[in-house]
N, C-alpha and C positions, 0 to 999 in steps of 0.2 A: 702645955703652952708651946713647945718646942714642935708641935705637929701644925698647932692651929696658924703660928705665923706665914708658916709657909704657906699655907692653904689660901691663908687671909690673900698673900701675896699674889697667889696663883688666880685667883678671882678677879682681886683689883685687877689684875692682867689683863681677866678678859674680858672683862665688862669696858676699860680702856681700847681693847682691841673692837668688841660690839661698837661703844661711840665711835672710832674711829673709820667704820665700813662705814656706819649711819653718815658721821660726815662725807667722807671721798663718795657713796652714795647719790647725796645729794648735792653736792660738787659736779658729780657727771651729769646727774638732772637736770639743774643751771646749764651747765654749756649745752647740755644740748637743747635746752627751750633758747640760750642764745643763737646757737646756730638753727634752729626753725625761724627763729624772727629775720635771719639774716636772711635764710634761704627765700622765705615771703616775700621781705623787703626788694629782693634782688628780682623776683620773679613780678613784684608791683613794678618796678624802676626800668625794666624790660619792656614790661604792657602800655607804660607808659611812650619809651621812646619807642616802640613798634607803632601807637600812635601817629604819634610826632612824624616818624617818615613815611608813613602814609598819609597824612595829610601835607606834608610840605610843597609836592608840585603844587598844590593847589595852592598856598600862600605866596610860593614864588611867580605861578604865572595865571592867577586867577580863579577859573571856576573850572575844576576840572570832574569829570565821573560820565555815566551814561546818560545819554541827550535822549530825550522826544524830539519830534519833528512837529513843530506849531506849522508851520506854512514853509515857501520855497527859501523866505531869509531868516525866520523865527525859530529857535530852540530854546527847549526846556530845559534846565542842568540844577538838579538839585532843589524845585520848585521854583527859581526864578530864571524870567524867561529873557534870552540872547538875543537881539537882532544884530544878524551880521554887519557888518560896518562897510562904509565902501562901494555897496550894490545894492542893486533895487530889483529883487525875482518878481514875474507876471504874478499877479494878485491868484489866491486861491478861487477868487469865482471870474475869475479873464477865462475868454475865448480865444485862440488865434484860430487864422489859417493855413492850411496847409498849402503846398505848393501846388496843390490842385484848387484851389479857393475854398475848399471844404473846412466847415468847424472844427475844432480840437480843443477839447478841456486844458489847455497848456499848463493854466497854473495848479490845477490837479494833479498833471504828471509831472509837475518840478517840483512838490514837496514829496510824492513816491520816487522820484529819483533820487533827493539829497539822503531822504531814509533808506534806500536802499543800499546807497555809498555808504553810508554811516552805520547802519546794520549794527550789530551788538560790541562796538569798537569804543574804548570811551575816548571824550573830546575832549579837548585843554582850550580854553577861550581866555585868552588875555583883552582884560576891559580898554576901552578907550574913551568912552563917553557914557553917561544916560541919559535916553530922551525922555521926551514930555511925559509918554505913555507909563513912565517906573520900568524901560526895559535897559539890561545891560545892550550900550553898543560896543563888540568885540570882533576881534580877529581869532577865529576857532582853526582849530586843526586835527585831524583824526588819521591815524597811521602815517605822520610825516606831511599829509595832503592838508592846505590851505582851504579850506570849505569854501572861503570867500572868493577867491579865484578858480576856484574846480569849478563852481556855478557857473560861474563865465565865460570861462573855457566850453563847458561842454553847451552854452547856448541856453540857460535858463534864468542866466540874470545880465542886467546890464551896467555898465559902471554910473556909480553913482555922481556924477561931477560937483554934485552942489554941495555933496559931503564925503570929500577927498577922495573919491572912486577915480583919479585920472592915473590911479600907479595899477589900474585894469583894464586902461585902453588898448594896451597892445592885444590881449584874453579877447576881447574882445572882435578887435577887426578878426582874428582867427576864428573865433566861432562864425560871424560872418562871410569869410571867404568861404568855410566849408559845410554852410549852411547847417551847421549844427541846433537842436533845438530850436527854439522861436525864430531863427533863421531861417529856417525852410521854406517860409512862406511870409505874411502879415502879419503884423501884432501892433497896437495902440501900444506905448510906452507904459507901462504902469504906473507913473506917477502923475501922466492925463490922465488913465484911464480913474484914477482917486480922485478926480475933477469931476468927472463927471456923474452929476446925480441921475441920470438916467440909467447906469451901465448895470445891466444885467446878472442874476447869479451865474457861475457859471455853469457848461453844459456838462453837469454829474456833480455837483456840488451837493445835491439831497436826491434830484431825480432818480428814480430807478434802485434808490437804496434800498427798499421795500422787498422789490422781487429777487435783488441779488441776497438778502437773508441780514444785511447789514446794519441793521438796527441796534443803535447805542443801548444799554439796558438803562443810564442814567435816565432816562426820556421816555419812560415806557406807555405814555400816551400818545406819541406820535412817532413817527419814524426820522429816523436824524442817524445817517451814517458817525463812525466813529473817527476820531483825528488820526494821521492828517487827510486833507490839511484842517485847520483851526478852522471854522466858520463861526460869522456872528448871527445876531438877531436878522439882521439887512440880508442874511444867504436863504432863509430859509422863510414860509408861508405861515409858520406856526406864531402864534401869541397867547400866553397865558395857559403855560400849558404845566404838566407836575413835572419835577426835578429831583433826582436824588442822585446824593453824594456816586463819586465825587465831582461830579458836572464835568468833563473833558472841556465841553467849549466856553464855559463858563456865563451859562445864558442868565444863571441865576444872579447876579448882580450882588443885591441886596440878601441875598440868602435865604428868603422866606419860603422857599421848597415850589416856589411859581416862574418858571422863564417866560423870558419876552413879555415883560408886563406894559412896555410903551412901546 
């Protein structure tokens, strides 16, 4: 008996020592599934605000990311579309002339000019109105540059007066003095030139898009250059022709896979 106590003793020892690793064990297991939960937590709570301050110019000053070029005053920003505020650019199918009296697609080259400024830069557009159409009307800006006044500055739009364009009048008479853009020669106003039901597409608005290779693939029954600028039904000769996604100029109206059905 005098052997076995001891023995007994020396066991319960370590069988108490065995549960005791078993617990501290599983004691270290817990903290460390606590600290995995934490370190998740921590890296969800991160992804979250990395969010958060990438999206905040855009809550603080409107629609900001990369812009399409719809026409000389229209952008695209995150599928809805901008017209600038302020100014009125020569319609995508106006003609001017030049200081020789000779045609020029003018409002062709003023939505290749605004893309070309604008180029892979993204815009910040602070809203100020929407028109009839469902368009944002806004004041854009791209590397510090006011879009709405660069236009008029360099002579491809003019101040809008009836809808508060007169803080572009000076942009203005300067494009004028230096015959900048649609300055250089003649030009109908654009906002007659939307009077009149007679006014012409412009000169390269579809013409010629055939032989330059420039064919939309959404349109692959007929030839229809690609945006910009935006052209409607009224730009081009085609009716009822096949469509497929995702329509650039949105001929498809109703969706049924048919442009230009009226």
């Amino acid at each position: 008996m005098e052997l076995v106590e001891p023995l007994l003793g020396t066991l319960a020892l370590f069988f108490l020592s065995l549960l005791d690793k078993k617990r501290e064990r599983k004691h270290r297991e817990a903290l460390e599934e606590i600290r995995r939960r934490k370190e998740a937590a921590k890296r969800a709570l991160l992804g979250l605000l990395s969010l958060f301050l990438l999206f905040l110019p855009a809550f603080g000053q409107g629609l900001v990311g990369r812009a399409s070029v719809v026409d000389g005053d229209t952008l695209e920003v995150h599928g809805q579309r901008v017209r600038l505020w302020g100014i009125d650019t020569v319609e995508s199918s106006q003609t001017c002339l030049d200081s020789q009296g000779k045609p020029w697609p003018c409002g062709r080259r003023a939505a290749f000019a605004l893309a070309d400024f604008i180029g892979q830069s993204p815009v910040a557009c602070t809203p100020k109105d929407t028109d009839r159409y469902g368009r944002v009307v806004a004041v854009c800006v791209v590397r510090g540059v006011e879009l709405n006044r660069w236009l008029v500055e360099e002579g491809w739009a003019l101040a809008y007066l009836e809808y508060g364009g007169a803080v572009y009048l000076e942009a203005q008479r300067k494009a004028e003095k230096t015959k900048r853009g649609i300055w250089q020669g003649s030009f109908v106003p654009p906002w007659e030139y939307r009077r009149d039901p007679k006014a012409p597409p412009s000169a390269g608005s579809y013409t010629g898009a055939k032989k330059e290779g420039r064919c939309d693939p959404a349109y692959p029954t007929v030839c229809v250059p690609p945006p910009p600028p935006d052209l409607d039904c009224g730009d081009i000769p085609y009716r009822g022709f096949k469509v497929l996604p995702p329509d650039p100029h949105r001929f498809d109206r109703d969706r049924d896979g048919i442009g230009c059905e009226r």
